[in-house]
N, C-alpha and C positions, 0 to 999 in steps of 0.2 A: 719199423719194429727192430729194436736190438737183435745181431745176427747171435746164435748161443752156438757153441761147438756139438752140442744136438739138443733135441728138446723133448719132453716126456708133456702129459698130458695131464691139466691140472684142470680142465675146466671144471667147473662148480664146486671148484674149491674157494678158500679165501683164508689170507696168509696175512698176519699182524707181523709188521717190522716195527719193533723201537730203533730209536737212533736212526731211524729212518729218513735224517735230511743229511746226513754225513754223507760222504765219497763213499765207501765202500757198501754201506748200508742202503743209500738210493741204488745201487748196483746191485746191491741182491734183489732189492724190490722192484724193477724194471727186468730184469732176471725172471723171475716168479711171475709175473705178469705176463711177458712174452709166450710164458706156458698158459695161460689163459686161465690165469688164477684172478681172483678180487684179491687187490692189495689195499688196506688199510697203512698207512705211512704214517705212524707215529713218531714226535717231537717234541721235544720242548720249545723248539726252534719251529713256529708253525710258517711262519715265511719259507724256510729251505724244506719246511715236509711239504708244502703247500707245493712248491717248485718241482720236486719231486714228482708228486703226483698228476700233475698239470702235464710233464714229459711223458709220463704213462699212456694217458688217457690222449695224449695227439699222437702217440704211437699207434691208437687203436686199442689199449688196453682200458681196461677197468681199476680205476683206483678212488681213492678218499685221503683227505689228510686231519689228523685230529692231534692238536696242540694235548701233548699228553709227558705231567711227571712221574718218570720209572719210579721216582721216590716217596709218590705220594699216593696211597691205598686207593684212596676218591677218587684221586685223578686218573688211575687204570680201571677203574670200577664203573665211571662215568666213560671212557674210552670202550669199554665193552660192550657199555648198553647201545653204543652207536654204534659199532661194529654188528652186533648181533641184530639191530631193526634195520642195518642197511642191506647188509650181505647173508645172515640169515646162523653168524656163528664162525668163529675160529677154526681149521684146521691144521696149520701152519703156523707155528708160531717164531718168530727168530728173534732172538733176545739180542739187538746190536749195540743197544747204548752203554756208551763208557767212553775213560777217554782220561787224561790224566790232571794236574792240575801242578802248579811252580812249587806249590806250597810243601809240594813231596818228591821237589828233584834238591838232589844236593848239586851245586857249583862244580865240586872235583868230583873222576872218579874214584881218587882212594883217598885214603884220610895217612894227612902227612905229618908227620912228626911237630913241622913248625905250624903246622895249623890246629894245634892243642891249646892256646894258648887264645882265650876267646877276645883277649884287648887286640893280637892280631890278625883276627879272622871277620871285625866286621865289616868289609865290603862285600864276601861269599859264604855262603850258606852250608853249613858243615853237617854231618848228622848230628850233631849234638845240637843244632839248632832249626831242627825239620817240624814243623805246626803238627801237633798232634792233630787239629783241629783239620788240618788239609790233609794231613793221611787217612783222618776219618772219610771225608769226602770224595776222597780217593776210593777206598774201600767199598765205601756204598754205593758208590755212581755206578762201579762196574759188579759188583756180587749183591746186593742188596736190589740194584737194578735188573739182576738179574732174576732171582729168588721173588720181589714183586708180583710182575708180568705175571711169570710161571703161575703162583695161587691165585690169579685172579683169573686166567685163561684155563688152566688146565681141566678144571672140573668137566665142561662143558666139553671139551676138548675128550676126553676119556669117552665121551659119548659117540661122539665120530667113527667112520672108516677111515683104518690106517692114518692117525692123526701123528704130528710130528713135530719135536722142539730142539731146534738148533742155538745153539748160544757161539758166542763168539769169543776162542779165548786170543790167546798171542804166544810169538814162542818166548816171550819173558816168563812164559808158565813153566817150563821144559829148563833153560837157563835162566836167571834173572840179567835184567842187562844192567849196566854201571848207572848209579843217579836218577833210576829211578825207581827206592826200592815198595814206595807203596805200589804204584802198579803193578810191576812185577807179582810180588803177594796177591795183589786183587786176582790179576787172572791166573793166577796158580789155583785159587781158589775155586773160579770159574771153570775149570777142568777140572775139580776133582766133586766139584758141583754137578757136573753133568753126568759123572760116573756113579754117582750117589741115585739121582734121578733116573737112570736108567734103571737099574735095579728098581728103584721103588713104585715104578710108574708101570713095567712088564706086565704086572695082573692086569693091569686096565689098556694094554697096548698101545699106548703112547714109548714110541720110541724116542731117545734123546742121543743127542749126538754133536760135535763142536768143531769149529774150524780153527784152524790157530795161524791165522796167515803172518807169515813173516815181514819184509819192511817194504808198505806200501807208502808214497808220498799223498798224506790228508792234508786238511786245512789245519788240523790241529798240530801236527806235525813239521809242515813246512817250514818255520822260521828254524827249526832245529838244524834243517837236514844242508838250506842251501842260504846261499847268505844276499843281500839286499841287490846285489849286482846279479845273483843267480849263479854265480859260483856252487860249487858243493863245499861244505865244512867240511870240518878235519873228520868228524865225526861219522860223514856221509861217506866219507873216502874210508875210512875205518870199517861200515858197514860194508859196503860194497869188496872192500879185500878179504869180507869173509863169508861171502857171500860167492859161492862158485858160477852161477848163473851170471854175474857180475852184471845185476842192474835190481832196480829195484820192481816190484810186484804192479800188474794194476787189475785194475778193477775186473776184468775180463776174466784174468789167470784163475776165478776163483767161482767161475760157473760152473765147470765141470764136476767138481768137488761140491757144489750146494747143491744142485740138479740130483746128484749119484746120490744124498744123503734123505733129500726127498723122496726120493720115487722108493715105493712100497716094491714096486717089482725088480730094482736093480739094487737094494741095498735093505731088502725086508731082515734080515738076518745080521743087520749092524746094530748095534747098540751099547751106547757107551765109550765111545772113541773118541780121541782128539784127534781131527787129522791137520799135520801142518802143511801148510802151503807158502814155502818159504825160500825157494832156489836153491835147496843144498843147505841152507845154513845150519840146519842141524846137526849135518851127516860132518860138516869138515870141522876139522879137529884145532885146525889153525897153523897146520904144518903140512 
C-alpha cells in the first residue's frame, strides 16, 4: 500500500479521476485509494487507466478503469452509469485530464524582429503561425474537460455527504510560461473555473477547490525537459534556477495538499482556492 504523509478516512466513499492513467493523476488515484476510497480511473488511454487500477487493487485497494472522453457528453454519461451500478455513486470527483499539444507551442520564446518575415520563418513556428485548430484543442482538453465531468457528476454529487471537486490547474495559471500560450490560458481558465463553482455549488455543499502543482516530470513532458541521452535541456536548467527547491516535483509532494483538500474535517471551511505546489516558484522573483 503507498505510504501517504498521513491519511484521513474515505471508506465508502468513491472518487472518479479523469486523466487518471497519467503520472500524476494515477498518483492521486492510488492516494484516494490508500484512504479506502472506490477509485473509478477514468481515460482515454484505457491500457494506462487499466494499469492504473490493476496497481490499486494488488495494493489491496478497490478500483475500476473505464475508457472514458472528457470531451464527449456520452462518453462521461455512459462512464457514470458504471460508476454509479459498481460503487453505488460519485463522491469525489478530481477533474485531471489535460495536457498540451505542439500545435500551440511556439518554437521561440519571444518574437524577434528577423523572424517577421514568414519566407524566413518556415522551419519554426511563430505565433503568427499557431493552428487555431490546436489551440482549440488545447483549450478544450483542459477547460471544457473540465466543465464536462463536472455536469455529468455533480448533480448526484450535491446529494452526497460532504461531496468534493478538485480540478487540476498549473502555475502557468498564476504566470503564463514562454511557448506555450494556449495552455497557459487553458488553465488560467481552470482556476478561475473552480472559483466560479465554488460559489455556485455552496447552496448544495459541494465544495471546489484546485491544485496548481508546479513542474513535475510526466510522459507528456519528458522530451521537453531532458534530452535523448538524459541530460537536462536548457530549458530544464532554466526551470530549475527558478525554482528555489531546486529540483523538480514528484508525484508524492502532492498528497498532502489533495488529502487536506478532501477531508471535510481538515479543510471543511476551504472553498474556492488554487493551491500551488511548486517549490518556491512562485514566491522567487528571479533575483
Amino acid at each position: 500500500m503507498k505510504k501517504l504523509p498521513f491519511t484521513i478516512d474515505l471508506a465508502g466513499k468513491t472518487a472518479v479521476v479523469t486523466g487518471g492513467g497519467g503520472v500524476l493523476c494515477a498518483g492521486f488515484a492510488k492516494t484516494i485509494a490508500a484512504c479506502g476510497a472506490n477509485v473509478c480511473v477514468l481515460d482515454l488511454n484505457i491500457e494506462a487507466a487499466q494499469k492504473a487500477a490493476d496497481e490499486i487493487v494488488a495494493d489491496g485497494g478497490k478500483a475500476i478503469a473505464i475508457k472514458t472522453n472528457v470531451l464527449e457528453k456520452d462518453s462521461l454519461v455512459e462512464a457514470k452509469r458504471i460508476v454509479d451500478e459498481t460503487y453505488g455513486g460519485c463522491d469525489i470527483l478530481l477533474n485531471g485530464a489535460g495536457g498540451n499539444n505542439p500545435k500551440g507551442t511556439t518554437t521561440k520564446e519571444y518574437q524577434f524582429p528577423e523572424d517577421l518575415d514568414p519566407e524566413a520563418t518556415k522551419d519554426i513556428k511563430t505565433f503568427f503561425d499557431l493552428d487555431p485548430e490546436g489551440i482549440e484543442f488545447v483549450f478544450n482538453l483542459n477547460f471544457i474537460g473540465t466543465l464536462l465531468p463536472t455536469q455529468v457528476f455533480a448533480r448526484d454529487m450535491a446529494k452526497k455527504d460532504a461531496p468534493v471537486i478538485i480540478n487540476v490547474s498549473s502555475m502557468n495559471a498564476f504566470r503564463p510560461l514562454t511557448k506555450i500560450p494556449a495552455y497557459s490560458g487553458a488553465k488560467a481558465a481552470v482556476s478561475n473555473f473552480t472559483q466560479w463553482l465554488a460559489v455556485h455549488f455552496a447552496p448544495v455543499g459541494i465544495r471546489v477547490n484546485a491544485i496548481a502543482p508546479g513542474f513535475f516530470v510526466t510522459a507528456q513532458n519528458k522530451a521537453l525537459l531532458f534530452n535523448e541521452d538524459g541530460t537536462p535541456t536548457p530549458r530544464t536548467d532554466k526551470i530549475l534556477a527558478h525554482t528555489p527547491m531546486n529540483r523538480f516535483g514528484t508525484p508524492e509532494d502532492l498528497d498532502g495538499t489533495l488529502l487536506w483538500l478532501i477531508s471535510n474535517e481538515a479543510s471543511g471551511f476551504v472553498n474556492g482556492v488554487v493551491v500551488p505546489v511548486d517549490g518556491g516558484f512562485a514566491a522567487y522573483s528571479g533575483v
